[in-house]
C-alpha positions as CSV (number, residue, x, y, z in Angstrom):
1,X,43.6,-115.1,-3.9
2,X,45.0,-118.6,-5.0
3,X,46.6,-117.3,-8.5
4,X,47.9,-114.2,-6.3
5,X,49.5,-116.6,-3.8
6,X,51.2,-119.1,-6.6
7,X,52.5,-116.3,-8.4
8,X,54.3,-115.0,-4.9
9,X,56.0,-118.3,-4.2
10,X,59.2,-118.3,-6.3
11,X,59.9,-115.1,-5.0
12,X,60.0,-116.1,-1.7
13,X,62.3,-118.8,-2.5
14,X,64.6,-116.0,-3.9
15,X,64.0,-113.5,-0.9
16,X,65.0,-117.0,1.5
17,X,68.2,-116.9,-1.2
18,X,69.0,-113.4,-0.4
19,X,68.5,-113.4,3.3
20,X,71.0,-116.2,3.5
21,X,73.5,-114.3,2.0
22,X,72.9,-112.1,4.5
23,X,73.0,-114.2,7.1
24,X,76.0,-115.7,5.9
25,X,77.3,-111.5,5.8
26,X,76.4,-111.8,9.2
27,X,77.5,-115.1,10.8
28,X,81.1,-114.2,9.4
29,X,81.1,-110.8,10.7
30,X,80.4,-112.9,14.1
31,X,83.4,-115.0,13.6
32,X,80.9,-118.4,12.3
33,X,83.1,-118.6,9.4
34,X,82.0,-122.5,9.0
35,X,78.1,-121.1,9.4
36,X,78.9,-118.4,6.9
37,X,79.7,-121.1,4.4
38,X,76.6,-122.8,5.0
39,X,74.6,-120.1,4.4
40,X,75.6,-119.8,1.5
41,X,75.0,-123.2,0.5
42,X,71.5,-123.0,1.6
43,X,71.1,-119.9,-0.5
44,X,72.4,-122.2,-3.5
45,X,69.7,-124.9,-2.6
46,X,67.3,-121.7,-2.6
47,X,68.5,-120.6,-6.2
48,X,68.0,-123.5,-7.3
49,X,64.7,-123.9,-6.9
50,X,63.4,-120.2,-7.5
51,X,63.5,-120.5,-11.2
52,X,62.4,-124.0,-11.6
53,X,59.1,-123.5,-9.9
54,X,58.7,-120.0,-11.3
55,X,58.6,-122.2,-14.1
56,X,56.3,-124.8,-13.2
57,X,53.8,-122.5,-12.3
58,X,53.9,-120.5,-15.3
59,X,54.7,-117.9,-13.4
60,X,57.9,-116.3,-14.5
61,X,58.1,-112.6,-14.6
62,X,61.1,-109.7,-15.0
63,X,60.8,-108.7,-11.7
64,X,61.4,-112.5,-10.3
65,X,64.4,-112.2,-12.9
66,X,65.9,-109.2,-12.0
67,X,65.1,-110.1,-7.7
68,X,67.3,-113.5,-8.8
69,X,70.2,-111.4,-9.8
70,X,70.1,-108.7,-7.1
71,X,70.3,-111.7,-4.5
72,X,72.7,-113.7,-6.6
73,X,75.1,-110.9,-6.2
74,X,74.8,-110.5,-2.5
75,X,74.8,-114.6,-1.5
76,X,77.4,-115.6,-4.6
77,X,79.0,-112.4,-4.7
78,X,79.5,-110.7,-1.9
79,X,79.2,-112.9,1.1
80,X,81.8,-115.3,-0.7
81,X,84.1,-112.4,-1.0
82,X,83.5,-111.2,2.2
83,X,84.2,-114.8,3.6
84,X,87.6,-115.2,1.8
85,X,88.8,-111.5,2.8
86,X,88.3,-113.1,6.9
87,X,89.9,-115.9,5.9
88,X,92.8,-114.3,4.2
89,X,96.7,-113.1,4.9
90,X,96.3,-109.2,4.2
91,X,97.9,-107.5,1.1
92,X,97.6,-105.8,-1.9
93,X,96.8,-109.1,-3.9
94,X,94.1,-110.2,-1.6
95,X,92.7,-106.9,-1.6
96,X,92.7,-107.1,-5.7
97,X,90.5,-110.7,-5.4
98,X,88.6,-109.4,-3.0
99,X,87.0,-106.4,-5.0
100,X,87.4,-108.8,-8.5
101,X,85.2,-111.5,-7.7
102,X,82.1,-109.5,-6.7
103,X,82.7,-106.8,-9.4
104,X,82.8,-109.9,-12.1
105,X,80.3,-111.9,-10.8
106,X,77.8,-108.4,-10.9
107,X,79.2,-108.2,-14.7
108,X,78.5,-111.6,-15.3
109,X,75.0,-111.5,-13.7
110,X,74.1,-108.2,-16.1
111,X,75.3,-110.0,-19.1
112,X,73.9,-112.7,-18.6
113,X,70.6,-110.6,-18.0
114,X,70.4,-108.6,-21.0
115,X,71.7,-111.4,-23.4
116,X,70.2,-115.0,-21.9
117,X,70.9,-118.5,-23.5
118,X,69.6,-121.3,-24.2
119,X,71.0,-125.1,-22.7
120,X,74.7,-123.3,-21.1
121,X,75.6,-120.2,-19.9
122,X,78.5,-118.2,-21.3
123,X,80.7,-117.7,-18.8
124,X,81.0,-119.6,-15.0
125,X,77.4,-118.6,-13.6
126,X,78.1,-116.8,-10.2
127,X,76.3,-119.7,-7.6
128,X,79.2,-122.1,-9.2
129,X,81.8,-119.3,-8.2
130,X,80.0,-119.1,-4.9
131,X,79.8,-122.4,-3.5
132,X,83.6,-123.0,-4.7
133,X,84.2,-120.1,-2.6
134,X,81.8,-121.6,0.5
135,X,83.8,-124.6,0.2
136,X,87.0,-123.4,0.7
137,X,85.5,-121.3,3.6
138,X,84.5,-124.8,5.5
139,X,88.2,-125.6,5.8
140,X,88.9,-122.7,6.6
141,X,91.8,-121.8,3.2
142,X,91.2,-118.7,1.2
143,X,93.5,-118.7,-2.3
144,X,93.7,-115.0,-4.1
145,X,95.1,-117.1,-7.3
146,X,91.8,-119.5,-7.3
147,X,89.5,-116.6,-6.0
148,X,90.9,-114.2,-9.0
149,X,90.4,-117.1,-11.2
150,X,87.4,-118.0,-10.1
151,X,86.4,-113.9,-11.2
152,X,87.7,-113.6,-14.3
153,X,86.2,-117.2,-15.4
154,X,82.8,-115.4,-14.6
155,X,83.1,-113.0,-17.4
156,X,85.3,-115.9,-19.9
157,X,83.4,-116.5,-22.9
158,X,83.6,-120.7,-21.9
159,X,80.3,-122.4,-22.4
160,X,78.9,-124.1,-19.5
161,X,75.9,-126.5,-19.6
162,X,72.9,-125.9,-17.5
163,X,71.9,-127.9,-14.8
């Protein structure tokens, strides 16, 4: 019951990282665009942690890995997106970031998946995008320049470090 009970944990750190993006989906929908961005901070706190006790516990798995990305896209991909779109001045451009940065941040996330490294990441993992996005949310400024860079950086072949 014990081993069954360890090797459940991470994944409800991961499921508590999805259901804030979700919550975040939701508290903007409600107009809490300041709670939306916290939401997706917490979700980043949650990320965070998922791996590194799967880890500790020796008890990683590819379904924990594959749960990580499928929440990753919704708290990092979407609700960011989502959250820039409410905060943005309709038009053709905005509507142009808007489906980029999910869409890239999904690309990045399957990459990433099939092909993982060692000490960096190739490409701007997709919490970083994320919680840049969140942070413009909490004052309340969307960019479609920054948000389509912030996209295309996802699937750039720069080499960042990992945390």
């Amino acid at each position: 019951m014990f081993n069954h009970l360890v090797k459940v944990v991470p994944n409800l750190f991961t499921i508590g990282n999805l259901l804030s993006g979700v919550f975040s989906i939701t508290s903007n929908m409600n107009g809490y665009l300041r709670m939306a961005s916290m939401f997706i901070f917490l979700s980043a706190i949650l990320d965070f942690f998922d791996g590194r006790i799967a880890r500790r516990l020796k008890v990683n798995s590819e379904f924990g890995v594959e749960l990580d990305s499928l929440a990753d896209i919704v708290s990092f991909g979407v609700a960011p997106a989502i959250l820039f779109y409410s905060l943005a001045t309709p038009s053709p451009f905005t509507t142009i970031a808007f489906m980029l940065f999910p869409t890239m941040g999904a690309l990045r996330l399957a990459k990433f998946n099939i092909k993982p490294t060692i000490g960096h990441f190739i490409g701007l993992p997709i919490p970083a995008a994320g919680i840049s996005m969140a942070t413009m949310g909490m004052f309340f400024y969307s960019n479609s320049i920054i948000t389509i860079i912030l996209g295309l950086l996802m699937v750039s072949p720069i080499r960042v470090k990992k945390l």
